[in-house]
MARKEZA-253056 format. One record per residue: x, y, z of N, C-alpha, C, CB in turn. Coordinates in steps of 0.2 Angstrom, whole numbers, plus 5000, padded with zeros to 4 digits. Glycine has a CB too. Layout:
<atoms>
XYZXYZXYZXYZ;...
</atoms>
This chain:
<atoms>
514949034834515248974838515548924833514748944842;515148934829515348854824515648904817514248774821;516148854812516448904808515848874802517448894806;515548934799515048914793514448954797514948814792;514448954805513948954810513849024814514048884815;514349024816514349074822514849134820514649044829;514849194818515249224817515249294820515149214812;515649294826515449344829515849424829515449314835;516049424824516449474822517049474815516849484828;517149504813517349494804518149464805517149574798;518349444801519149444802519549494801519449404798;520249474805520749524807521249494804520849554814;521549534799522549514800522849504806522949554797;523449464806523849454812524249514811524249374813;524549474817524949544821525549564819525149524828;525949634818526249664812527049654816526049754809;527449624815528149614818528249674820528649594815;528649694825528849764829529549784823529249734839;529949754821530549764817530249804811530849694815;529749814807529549824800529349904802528849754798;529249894808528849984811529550024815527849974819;529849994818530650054822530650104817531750014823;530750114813531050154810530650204808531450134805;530250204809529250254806529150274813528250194801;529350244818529150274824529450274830528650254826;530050324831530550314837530150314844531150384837;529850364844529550384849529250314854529150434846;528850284849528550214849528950164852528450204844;529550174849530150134851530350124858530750174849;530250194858530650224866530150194870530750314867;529450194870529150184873529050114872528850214874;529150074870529049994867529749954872529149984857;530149974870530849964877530749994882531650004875;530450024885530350054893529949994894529950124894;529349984893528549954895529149874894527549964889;529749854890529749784888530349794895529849754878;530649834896531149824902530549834909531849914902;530049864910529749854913529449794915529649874912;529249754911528849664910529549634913528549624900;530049634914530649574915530549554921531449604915;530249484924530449484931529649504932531049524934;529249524929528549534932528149494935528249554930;528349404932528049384937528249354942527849364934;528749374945528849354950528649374957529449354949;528049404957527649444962526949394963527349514959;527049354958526449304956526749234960526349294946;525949204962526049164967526249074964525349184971;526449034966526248984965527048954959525548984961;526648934952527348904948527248964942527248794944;527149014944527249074940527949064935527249144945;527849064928528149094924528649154923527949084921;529349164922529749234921529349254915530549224921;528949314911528749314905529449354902527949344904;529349354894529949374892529349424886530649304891;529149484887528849534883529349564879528549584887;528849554873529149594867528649634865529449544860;528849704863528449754860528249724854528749834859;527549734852527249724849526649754843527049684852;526449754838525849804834525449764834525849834827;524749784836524249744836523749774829523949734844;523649724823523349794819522549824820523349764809;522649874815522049924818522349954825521449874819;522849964829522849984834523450044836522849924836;523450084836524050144835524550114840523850254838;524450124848525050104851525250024853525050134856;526150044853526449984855525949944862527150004857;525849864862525949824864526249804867525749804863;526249734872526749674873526549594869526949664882;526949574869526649504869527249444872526449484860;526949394873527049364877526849274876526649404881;527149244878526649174880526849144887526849114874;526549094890526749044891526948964892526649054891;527248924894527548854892527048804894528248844896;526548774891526048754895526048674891525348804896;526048614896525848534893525448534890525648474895;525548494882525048474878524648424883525548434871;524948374884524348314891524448364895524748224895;523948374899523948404907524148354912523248424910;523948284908524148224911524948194912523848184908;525148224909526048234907526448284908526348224901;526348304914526648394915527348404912526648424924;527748344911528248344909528548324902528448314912;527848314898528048284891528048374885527248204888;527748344880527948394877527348444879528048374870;527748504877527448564878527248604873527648584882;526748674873526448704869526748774872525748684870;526648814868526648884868526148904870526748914862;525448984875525048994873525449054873524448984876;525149094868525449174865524749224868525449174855;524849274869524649334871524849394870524749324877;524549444870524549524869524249554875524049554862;524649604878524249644883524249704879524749664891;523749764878523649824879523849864885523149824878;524249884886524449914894523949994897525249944894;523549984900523350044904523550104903523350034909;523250154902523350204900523650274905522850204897;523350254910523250274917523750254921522750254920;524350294924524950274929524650244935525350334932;524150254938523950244944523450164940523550324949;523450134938522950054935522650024939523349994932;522050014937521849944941522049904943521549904940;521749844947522249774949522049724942522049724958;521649724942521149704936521149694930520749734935;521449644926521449684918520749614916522549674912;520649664910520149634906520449584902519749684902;520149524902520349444897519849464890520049344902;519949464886519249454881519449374877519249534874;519049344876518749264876518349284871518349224882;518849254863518249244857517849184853518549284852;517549194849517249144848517349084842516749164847;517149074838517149014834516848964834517649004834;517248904840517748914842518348894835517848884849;519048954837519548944832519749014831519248904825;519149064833519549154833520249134835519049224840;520649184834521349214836521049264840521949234829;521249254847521049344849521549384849520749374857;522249384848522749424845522449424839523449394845;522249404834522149444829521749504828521949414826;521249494833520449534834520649584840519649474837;521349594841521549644847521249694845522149654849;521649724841521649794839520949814838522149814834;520549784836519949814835519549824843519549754831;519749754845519249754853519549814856519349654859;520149834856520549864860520349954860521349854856;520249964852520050024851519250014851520350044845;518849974854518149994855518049984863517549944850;518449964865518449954872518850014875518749884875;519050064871519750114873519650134881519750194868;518950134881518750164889519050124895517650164890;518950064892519150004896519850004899519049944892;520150024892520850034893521250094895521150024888;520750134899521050194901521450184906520650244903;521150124912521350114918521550054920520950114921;521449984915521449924914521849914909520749904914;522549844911522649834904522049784901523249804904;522049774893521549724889522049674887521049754883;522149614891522349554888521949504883522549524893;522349454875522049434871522149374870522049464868;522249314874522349254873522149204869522249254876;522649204861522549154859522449064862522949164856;521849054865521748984865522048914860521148984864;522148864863522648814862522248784856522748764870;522348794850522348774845522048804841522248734845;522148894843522048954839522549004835521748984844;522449044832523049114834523649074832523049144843;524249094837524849084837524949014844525249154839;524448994847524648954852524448864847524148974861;524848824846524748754844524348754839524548724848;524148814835523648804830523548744827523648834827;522948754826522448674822521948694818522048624828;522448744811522248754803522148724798522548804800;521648734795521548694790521848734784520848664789;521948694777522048734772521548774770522048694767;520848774770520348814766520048844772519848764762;520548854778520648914783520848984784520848904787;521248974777521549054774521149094771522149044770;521249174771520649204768520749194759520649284771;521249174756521249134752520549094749521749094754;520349064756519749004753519149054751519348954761;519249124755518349154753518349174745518249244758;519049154739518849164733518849084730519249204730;518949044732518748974730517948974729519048914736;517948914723517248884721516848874728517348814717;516248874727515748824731515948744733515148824726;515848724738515948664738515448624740516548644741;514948574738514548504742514848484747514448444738;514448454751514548434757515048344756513648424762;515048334753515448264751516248284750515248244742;516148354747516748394746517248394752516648454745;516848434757516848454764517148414768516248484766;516648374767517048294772517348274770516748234773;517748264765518448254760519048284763518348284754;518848344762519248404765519448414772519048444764;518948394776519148374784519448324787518548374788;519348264781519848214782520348204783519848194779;520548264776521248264774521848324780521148284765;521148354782521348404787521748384794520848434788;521148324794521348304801521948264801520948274804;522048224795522648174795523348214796522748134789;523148274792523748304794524248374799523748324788;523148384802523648414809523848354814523248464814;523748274813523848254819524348204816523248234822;524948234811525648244809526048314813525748244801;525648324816526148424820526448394827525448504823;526848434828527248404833526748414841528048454833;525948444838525548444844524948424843525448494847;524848374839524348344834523948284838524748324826;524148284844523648244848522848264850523948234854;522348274845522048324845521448304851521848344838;521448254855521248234862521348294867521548174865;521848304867521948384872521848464871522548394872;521448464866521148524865520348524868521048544857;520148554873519348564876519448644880519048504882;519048664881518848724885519148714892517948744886;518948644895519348654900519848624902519148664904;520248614896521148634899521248684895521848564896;520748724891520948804890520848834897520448854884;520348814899520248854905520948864910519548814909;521248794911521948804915522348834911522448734918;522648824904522948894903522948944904523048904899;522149004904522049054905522449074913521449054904;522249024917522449024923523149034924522248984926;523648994920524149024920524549074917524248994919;524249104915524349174910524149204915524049204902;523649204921523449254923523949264930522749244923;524249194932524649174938525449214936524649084938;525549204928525949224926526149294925525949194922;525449334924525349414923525449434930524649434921;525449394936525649424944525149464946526249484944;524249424945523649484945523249424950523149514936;522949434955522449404957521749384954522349434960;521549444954520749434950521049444941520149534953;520349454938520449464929519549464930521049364921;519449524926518749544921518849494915518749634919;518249474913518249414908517749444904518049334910;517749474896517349464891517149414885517349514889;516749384887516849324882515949354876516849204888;516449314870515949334863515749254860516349394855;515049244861515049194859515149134861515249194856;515649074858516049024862516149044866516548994861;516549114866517049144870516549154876517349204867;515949144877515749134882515549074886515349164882;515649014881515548964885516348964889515248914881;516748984885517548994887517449024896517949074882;517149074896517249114902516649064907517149204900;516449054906515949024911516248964914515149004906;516748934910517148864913517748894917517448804906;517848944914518448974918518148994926518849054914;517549024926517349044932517248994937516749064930;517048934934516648854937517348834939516048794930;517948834937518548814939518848864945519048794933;519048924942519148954945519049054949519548934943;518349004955517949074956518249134958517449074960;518749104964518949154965519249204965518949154965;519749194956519949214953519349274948520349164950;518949284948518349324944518149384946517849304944;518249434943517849494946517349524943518249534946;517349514938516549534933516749494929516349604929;516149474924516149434917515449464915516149334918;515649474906515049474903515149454895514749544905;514649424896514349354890513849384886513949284894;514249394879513849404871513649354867514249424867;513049334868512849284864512949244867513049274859;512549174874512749144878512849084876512449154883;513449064875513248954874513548944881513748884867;512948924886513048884890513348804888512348884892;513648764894514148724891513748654888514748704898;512948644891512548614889512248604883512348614892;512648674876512048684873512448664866511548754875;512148604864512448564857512148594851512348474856;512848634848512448664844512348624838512648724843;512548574835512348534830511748504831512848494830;511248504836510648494838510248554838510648454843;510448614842510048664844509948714838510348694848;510448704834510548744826509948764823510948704820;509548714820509248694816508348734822509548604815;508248724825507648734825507848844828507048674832;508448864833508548914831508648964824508948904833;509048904820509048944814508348994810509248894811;507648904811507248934808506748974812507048894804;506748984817506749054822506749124819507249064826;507349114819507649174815507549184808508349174816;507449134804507249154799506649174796507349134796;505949134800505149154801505249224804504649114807;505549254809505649334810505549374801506649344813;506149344800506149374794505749384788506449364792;505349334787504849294783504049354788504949174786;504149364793503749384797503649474797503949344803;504149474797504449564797503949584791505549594795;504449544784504149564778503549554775504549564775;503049504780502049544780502049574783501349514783;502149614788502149644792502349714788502549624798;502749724784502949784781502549774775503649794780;502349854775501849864767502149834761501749954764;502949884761503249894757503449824754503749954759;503749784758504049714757503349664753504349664765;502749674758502349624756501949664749501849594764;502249704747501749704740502349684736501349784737;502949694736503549684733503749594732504149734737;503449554738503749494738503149454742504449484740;502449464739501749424744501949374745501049424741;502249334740502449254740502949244741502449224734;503449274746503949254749504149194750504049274752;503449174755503749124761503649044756502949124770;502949054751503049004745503549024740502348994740;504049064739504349054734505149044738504349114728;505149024745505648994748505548934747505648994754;505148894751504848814750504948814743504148794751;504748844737504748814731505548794728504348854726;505948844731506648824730506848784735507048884731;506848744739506948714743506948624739506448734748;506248674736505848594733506248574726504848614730;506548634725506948624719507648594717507048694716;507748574724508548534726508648484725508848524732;509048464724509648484719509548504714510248444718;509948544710509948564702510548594701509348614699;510648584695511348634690511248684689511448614682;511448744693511448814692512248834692511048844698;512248904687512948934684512848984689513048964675;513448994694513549084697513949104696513649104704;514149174698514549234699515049254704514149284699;515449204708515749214712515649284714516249194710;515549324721515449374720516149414725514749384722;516749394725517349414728517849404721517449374734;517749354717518049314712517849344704517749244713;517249364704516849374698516849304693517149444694;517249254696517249204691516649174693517849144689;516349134685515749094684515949024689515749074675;515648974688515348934692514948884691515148954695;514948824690514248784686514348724693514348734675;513448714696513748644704513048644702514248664714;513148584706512448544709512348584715512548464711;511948634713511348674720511348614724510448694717;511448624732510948554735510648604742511548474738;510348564746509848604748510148624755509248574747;510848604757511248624765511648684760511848554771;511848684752512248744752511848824753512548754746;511148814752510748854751510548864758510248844746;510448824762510148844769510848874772509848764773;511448864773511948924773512248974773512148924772;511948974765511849044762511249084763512049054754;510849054767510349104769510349134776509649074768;510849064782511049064788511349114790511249014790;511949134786512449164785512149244787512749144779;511849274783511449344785511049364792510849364779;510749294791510449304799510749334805510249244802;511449314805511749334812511849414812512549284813;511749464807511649514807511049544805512049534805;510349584806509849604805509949654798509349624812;510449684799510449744792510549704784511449814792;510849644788510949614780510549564781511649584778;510149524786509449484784508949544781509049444791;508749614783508349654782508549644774508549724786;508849614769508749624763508849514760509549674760;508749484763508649414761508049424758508649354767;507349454760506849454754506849444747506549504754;507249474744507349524738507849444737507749624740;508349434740508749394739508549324737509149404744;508049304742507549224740507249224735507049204742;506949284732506549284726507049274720505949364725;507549304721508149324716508449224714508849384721;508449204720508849144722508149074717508949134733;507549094719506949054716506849074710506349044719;507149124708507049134700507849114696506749234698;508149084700508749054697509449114697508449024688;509349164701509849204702510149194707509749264701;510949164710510949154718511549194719511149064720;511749254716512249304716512049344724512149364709;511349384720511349424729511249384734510749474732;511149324736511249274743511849254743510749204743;512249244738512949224740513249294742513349184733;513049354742513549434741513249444750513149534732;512649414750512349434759512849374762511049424762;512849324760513349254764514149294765513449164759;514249324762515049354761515049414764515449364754;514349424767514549494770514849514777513949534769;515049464780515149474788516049434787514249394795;516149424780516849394781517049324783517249424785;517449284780517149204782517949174784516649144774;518649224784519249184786519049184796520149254782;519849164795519849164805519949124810519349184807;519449074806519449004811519848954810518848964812;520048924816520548874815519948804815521248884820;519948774810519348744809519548664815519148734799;520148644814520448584818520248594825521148584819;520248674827520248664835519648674835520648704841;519148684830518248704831518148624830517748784824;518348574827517948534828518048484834517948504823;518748484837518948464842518648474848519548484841;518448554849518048564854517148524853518048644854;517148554847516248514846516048464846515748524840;516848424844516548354841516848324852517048304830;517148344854517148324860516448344866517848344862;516448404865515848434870515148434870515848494871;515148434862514348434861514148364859514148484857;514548344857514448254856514348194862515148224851;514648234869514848174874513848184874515648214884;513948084877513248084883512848134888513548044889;513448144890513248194897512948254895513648214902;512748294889512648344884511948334884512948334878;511148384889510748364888510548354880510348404892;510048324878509648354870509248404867509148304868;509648424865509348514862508648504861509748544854;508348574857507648544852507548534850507248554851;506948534847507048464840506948504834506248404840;507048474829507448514823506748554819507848464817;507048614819506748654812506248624806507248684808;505848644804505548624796505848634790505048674795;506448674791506848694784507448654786507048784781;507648684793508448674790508548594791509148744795;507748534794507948494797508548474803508048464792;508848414797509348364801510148394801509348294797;510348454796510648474789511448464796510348554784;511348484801511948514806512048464808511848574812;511648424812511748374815511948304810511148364819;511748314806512148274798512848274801512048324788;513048324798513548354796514248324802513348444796;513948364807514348354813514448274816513948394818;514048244813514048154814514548124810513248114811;514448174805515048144800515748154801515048164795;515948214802516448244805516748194812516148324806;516348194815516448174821516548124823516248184824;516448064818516448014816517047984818516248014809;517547984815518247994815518648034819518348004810;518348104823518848144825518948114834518548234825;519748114834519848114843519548154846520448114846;519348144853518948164857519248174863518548124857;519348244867519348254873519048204878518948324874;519448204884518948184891518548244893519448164897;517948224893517548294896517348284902516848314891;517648314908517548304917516448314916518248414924;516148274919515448264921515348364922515348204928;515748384928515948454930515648494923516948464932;515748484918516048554915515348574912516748544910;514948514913514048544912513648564917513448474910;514048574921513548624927513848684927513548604936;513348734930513648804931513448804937513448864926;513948804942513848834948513648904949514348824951;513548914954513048994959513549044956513048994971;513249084952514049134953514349184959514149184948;514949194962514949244966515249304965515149224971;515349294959515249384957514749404951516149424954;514749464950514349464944514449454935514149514945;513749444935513849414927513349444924513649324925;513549484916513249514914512949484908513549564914;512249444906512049404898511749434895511849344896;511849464888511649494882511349434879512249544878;510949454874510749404870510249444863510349354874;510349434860509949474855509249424851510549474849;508649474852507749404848507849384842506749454847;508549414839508449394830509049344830508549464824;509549324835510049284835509949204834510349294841;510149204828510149134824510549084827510549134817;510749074832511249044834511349034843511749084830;511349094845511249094851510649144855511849104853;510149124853509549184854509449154862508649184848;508949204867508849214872508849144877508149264871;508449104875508549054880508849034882508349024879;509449014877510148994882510149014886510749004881;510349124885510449144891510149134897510549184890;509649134896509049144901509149064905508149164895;509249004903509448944905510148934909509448914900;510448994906511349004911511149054915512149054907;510749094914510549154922510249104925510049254921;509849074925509549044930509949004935509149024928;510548964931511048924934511248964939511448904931;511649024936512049074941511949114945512349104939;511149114948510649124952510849204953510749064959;510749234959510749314961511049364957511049314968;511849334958512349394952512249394945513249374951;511849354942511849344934511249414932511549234931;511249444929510649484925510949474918510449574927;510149484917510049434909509949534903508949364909;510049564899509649594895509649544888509849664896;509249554886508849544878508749594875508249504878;508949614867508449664864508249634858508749734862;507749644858507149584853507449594847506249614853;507749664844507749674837508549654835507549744834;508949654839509649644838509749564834510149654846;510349544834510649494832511049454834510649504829;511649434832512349414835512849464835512749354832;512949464840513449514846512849584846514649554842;512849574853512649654857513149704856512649644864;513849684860514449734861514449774854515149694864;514349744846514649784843514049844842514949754838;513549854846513249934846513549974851512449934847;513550034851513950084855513750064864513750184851;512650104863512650114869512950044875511950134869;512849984870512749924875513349914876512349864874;513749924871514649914875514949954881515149934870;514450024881514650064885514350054891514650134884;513750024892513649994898514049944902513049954896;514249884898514449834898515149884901514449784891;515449934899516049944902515749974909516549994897;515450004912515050044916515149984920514250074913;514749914919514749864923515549834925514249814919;515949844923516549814924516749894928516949774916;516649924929516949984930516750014937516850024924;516049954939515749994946516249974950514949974949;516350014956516649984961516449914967516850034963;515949904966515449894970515149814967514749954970;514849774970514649704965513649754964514849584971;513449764969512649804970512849844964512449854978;513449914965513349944957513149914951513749954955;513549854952513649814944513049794942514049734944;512649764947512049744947511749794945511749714953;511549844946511349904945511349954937511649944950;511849914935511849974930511349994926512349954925;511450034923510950044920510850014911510850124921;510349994909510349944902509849964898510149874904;509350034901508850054897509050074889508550124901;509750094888509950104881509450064876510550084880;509550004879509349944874508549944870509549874877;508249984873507450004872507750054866506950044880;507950094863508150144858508750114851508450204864;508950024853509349984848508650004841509649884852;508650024835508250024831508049964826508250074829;507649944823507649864821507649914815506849794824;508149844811508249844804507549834800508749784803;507649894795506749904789507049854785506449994782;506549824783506749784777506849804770506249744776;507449774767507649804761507249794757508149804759;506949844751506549854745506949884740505949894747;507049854736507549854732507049914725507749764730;507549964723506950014717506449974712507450044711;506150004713505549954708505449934702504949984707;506049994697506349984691506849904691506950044689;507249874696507649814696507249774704508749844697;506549764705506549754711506449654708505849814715;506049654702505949584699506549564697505349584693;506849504697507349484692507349474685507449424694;
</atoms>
């Protein structure tokens, strides 16, 4: 959810111009001009102030076949339907199947600040089942992707070989960030929240000529879809939610005792294992002693860069770089090895596990826009109370930031979750640093009868990217029946296997 914070899938390159590929693939061609004479005028079947879309074949990377894409014209103010306006951009995946659903699937990603055009082709080809029958639509959100973006400089994957920076740095750098998206010709950055995303979606979906839409949201992307529902029910046919942030749940408050959740797991696993606890009996004190050791002058090894490095260690860069691994258990399965490495003055393997999930993607403008409006308003119950390690360090951070940033109107509305009436499927993972079980369990209870909750104790952040549970999750969007849905079956998730803890050879196991 948060960039630094949430990372719910690794980055993607954008989308490959149609012009650069004609000539490597006629065939493609041919069929890229059919589907794009086909889109002309499609929406005019659609009810209301439907848009004419104007579809251009499109490569979505990672993805073999032609696409469309698309946007539509939507107010920067919603309050000014007539002033200036925005772009939102969009990619369909088209169904594979002559006879199609009515239904296409929306996927809602996270950050917030993902491009889901960028993340098509991936979601596209792990959802292929999805798309046999269904198209999958990818809706860059209004200050994502290609619609009004709100990037910062040290938002390009460029940044992942830049120095370390201190948090002094950082706030420097957001400063300067913000002054200069709110020189863009849509730089009123009051009009970015979830729900005036939510009415855009609606109009892409008014525009697409579809009644209903199946919603998968990752992450934010599920607080995304949960507002879309609360505005517009019954427009919904299924939803299901990876990693739940409910709209109530500030994560610049909730971070901090989550985090260190998840990191006593870890701390916990490896007593629990022979092999760890003879290799690192003093783990949990040779955490704290590094902790205790903050700030200090340490030299690294950039490990994307290989260049050196001389900074003031301080004690939120270290709690980041240890955050960072959490959200996936294969790579916290080796933080042991990595703490001891870090308290004997080596911080190479903790910075190589922080870089292992990929750190481009987010458009950092519209992630603070959203957090510093939603999770900062009043009407935002108070998370729990902070962690032992990681403290104050988020809620610091975010005060600062926020300090200065313009602010959404947030409607009182948009902290409830109404009854749902259709169904809702929440995943949640027992090792998720970020968004572990309770949330969900706090949003199924809102959404009363249709909502079911599964949890698998050993997982982490995102469910969907293991096989069996995605193919559930498609199963569920696929019953014809809302009782099916409910029904599916979820037992897979008893056979997900929990990450061993890494033990490094016993020849290089000491620093």
């Amino acid at each position: 959810m948060l960039a630094g914070a949430l990372r719910p899938m690794a980055r993607s390159t954008a989308l490959r111009p149609m012009a650069r590929s004609f000539a490597r693939r006629p065939m493609a061609l041919s069929i890229a001009l059919r589907l794009a004479a086909l889109s002309i005028g499609l929406a005019s079947t659609a009810a209301g102030s439907a848009q004419a879309l104007s579809f251009s074949p499109c490569w979505l990377h990672g993805h073999p076949l032609v696409a469309r894409c698309a946007s539509v014209t939507r107010p920067l103010d919603p309050g000014q339907p007539q002033g200036r306006q925005v772009e939102i951009h969009f990619a369909v995946v088209p169904a594979l199947a002559r006879q199609k659903a009515p239904d296409p699937v929306v996927f809602l990603v996270g950050g917030p600040g993902q491009s889901a055009i960028d993340l098509a082709g991936t979601l596209a080809g792990r959802f292929s089942r999805l798309g046999q029958r269904r198209d999958l639509v990818f809706v860059d959100q209004r200050g994502s992707g290609r619609s009004a973006p709100l990037k910062c400089a040290d938002d390009s994957d460029a940044a992942a070989w830049q120095p370390l920076i201190d948090e002094a740095q950082r706030l420097a750098r957001l400063r300067g960030c913000r002054q200069a998206l709110q020189a863009l010709p849509w730089g009123d950055l009051r009009q970015f929240s979830t729900a005036i995303a939510s009415a855009d979606l609606d109009a892409v979906r008014v525009a697409l000529g579809v009644d209903r839409i199946n919603l998968i949201g990752f992450s934010y992307g599920s607080r995304a879809a949960l507002d879309y529902q609360r505005q517009f029910p019954a427009q919904v046919r299924r939803t299901v939610l990876d990693g739940v942030v409910p709209p109530w749940m500030a994560l610049s408050r909730s971070a901090s005792a989550d985090n260190q959740a998840a990191l006593d797991k870890v701390f916990d696993e490896c007593e629990r294992s022979p092999t760890c606890r003879a290799r690192h009996p003093d783990l949990r004190q040779q955490w704290h002693s590094l902790l205790a050791s903050l700030p200090r002058r340490v030299t690294v090894v950039q490990p994307l860069s290989g260049l050196a490095q001389t900074l003031d260690l301080s004690r939120s860069t270290v709690l980041g770089l240890v955050r960072a691994p959490l959200y996936a258990p294969a790579l916290a399965a080796a933080l042991p090895p990595a703490i001891e490495a870090a308290a004997h003055g080596r911080l190479e393997p903790l910075l190589g596990l922080a870089s292992g999930l990929g750190g481009g993607g987010l458009a950092s403008g519209m992630h603070f826009s959203l957090q510093c409006s939603e999770d900062a308003a009043e009407t935002s119950p108070a998370g729990p109370a902070d962690g032992t390690d990681f403290g104050d360090s988020f809620a610091r951070l975010y005060a600062a930031v926020c300090a200065d940033w313009p602010r959404a109107a947030i409607p009182a509305a948009f902290y409830t979750l109404p009854a749902a009436q259709t169904p809702v499927l929440l995943l949640s993972g027992g090792a998720d640093p970020v968004t572990p079980p309770a949330h969900a369990r706090a949003a199924a209870q809102a959404l009363g009868a249709k909502a079911r909750e599964l949890v698998v104790a050993q997982a982490g952040h995102g469910l969907l990217a293991l096989g069996c549970l995605r193919e559930a999750a498609v199963d569920f969007i696929q019953a014809e029946s809302d009782a099916a849905a409910l029904a599916t079956p979820l037992d897979c998730a008893s056979q997900v296997p929990a990450a061993r803890v890494f033990a490094a050879p016993a020849a290089v196991a000491k620093p």
